[in-house]
N, C-alpha and C positions, 0 to 999 in steps of 0.2 A: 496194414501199413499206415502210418502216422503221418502228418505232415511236417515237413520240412519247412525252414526258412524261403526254401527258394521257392518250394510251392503255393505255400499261403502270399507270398509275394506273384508272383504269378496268377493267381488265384483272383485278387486284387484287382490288378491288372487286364485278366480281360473283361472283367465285369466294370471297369473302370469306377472301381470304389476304393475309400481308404476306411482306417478306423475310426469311428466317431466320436469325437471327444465328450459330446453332449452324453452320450450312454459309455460311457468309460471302458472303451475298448480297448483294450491292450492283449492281444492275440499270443496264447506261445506258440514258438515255432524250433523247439525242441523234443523230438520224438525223447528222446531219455526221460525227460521229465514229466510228461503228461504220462508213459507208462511207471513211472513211482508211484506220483498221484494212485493211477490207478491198482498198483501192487499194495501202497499202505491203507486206500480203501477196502480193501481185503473183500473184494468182491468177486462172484462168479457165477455161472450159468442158473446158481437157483436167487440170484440177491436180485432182486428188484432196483433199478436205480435211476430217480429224478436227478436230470442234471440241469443248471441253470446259466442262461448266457452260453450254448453252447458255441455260438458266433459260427467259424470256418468249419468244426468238427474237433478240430485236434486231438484233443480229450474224452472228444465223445468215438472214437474212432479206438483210443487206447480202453475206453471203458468195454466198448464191442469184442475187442477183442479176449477179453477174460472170459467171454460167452452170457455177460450180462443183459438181461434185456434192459435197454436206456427208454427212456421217457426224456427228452433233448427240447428244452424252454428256450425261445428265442424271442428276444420282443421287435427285434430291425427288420422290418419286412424287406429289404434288400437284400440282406444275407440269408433268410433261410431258404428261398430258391437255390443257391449255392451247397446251402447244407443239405439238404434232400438230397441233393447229386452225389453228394461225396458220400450219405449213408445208405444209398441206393443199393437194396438186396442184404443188407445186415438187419438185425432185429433193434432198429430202433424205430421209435414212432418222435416226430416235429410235431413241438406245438407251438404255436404261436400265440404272444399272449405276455404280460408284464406280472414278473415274479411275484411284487408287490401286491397285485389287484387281482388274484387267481384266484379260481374256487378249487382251493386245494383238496375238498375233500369228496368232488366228483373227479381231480383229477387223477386221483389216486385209491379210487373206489375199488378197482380192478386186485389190489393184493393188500393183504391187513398189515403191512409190516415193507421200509422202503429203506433204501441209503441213500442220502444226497451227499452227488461228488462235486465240484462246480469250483471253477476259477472264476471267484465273484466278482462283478465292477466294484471300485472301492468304495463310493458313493452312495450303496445299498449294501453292501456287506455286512455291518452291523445291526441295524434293523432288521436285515429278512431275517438273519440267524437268530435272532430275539423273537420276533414276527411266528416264525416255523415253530417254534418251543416250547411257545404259549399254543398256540393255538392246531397245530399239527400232528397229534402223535403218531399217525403212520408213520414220520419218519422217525424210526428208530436211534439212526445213526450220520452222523455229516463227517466227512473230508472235506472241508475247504481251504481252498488258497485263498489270501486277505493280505491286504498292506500288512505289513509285521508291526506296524506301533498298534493298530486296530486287533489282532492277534494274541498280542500280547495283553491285550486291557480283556479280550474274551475269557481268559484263561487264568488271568493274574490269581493270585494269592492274598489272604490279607494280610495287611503288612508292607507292602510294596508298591513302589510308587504308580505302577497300572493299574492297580486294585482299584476297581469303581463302581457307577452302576450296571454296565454291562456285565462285568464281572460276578457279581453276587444274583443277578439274573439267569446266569449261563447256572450257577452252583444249586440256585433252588430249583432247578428241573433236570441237570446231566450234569455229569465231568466232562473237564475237557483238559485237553494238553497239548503243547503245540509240537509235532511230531517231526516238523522240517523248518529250512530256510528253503527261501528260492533267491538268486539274484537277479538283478536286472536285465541281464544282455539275452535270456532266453524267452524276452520280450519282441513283440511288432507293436506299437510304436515301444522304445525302452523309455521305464517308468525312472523317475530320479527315486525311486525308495526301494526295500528289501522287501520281497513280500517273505507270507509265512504259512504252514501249512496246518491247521487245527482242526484236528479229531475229539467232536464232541458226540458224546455217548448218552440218549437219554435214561435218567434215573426207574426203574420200576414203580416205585414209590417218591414223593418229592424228598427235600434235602430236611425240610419241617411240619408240620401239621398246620402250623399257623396259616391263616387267608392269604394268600399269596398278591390280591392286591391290597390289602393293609399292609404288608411288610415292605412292597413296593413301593407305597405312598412315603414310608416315612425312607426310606433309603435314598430317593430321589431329592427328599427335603432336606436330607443330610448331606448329603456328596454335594448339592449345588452351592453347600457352605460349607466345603470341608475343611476347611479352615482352621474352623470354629467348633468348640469342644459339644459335645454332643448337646449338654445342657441349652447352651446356647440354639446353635442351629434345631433343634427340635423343643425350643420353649414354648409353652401352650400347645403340644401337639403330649410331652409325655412331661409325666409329674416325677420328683422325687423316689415318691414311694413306689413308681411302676418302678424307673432304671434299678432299685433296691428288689423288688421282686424278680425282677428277670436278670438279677447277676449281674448287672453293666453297670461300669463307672462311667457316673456322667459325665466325668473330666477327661474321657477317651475323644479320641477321633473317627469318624464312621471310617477309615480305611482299616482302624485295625478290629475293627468285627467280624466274624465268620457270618457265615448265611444262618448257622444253627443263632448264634447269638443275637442276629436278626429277627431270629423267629421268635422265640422268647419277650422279647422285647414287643414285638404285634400282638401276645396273647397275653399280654402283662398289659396291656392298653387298651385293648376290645377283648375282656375273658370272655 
């Protein structure tokens, strides 16, 4: 059983607590939608699954029920005595401990291969998911809910106007694709924006062979001027004759390069 609006309110209430705006809490308090979440993470009794911000349960209560074992991150030491109680006799274990600063790779020593499900604060959404991808391959797979303009720039295309660095970061390690909307009212506190639901999938192999922080360096020095035709924003980083080596016109924009086009471009520069 999921929680409800009335109970996460309640919930609240005798512990005389609200949601903290400093750790960007925004609670759902729709049983429908945390069991989506948990239906389009296509999880079950053999998936292993970190989940992050598990805050009141809600999620982690709809993740339990697919017969998943959770591994439920909380960093508010107020709330996870709360959450203990509500996962009390299900197979989840509470940790306690900040997404950001975790030694992700004792905490998930226990199985070679993870899903993270997680309705993320918005204010770390794009970093951990960046964060986890670099440097986490247990987790195989992510469901997360994210503000939907943050969503959209995870997953954008090149060519379009979200295409950026987050973007070409998500492509040179997984796919991703944004698989839902949520709206706001199946919020505690409601957020003024749309969130969105992104299933990113990691790659076997990367998306290029190129040094992945060479190709990083110059993509970061291009998007902060993207403005500005590649020659430009990357002058004294790449000559003529590399952009001519690796198939790019200098007179492009870095939104309309592929991650593969990126690559080329780092081993046209450091063979």
């Amino acid at each position: 059983m999921t929680h409800t609006r009335t109970q996460i309110n309640a919930l609240l209430e005798a512990h005389d607590l609200g949601p903290s705006r400093a750790l960007g809490q925004n609670f759902v308090v729709d049983p429908n939608t945390v069991r989506r979440i948990a239906r389009l993470a296509g999880v079950g009794p053999d998936t292993p699954v970190v989940e992050v911000g598990a805050g009141l349960g809600s999620l982690t209560l709809a993740l339990a029920e697919t017969g998943a074992p959770v591994t439920a991150i909380e960093i508010d030491r107020h709330l996870r005595p709360i959450l203990e109680e509500v996962v009390d006799g299900l197979d989840v274990t509470v940790v306690a401990g900040d997404a950001m600063e975790l030694d992700w790779d004792e905490l998930l020593a226990a199985h070679p291969a993870w899903v993270l499900v997680a309705n993320l604060p918005y204010n770390v959404a794009t970093p951990l998911v960046l964060d986890l991808l670099r440097d986490v391959p247990a987790i195989e797979r992510m469901l997360v809910m994210v503000q939907l303009e943050a969503g959209e720039r995870l997953v954008a295309e090149p060519g379009s106007g979200a295409y950026g660095i987050p973007s070409v970061k998500v492509a040179l390690r997984a796919t991703g694709r944004l698989v839902g909307k949520v709206g706001p009212d199946v919020f505690l506190p409601r957020p003024r924006v749309d969130s969105a639901l992104v299933e990113i999938v990691r790659r076997t192999e990367p998306a290029t062979d190129a040094d992945p922080d060479q190709l990083v360096a110059l993509v970061e020095r291009a998007f902060n001027q993207r403005r500005k035709m590649l020659r430009r924003s990357l002058a004294g980083w790449v000559t003529p004759e590399q952009f001519e080596v690796a198939g790019i016109d200098p007179q492009d924009r870095p939104e309309r390069l592929s991650v593969q086009d990126w690559g080329r471009l780092a081993q046209a520069v450091h063979p």
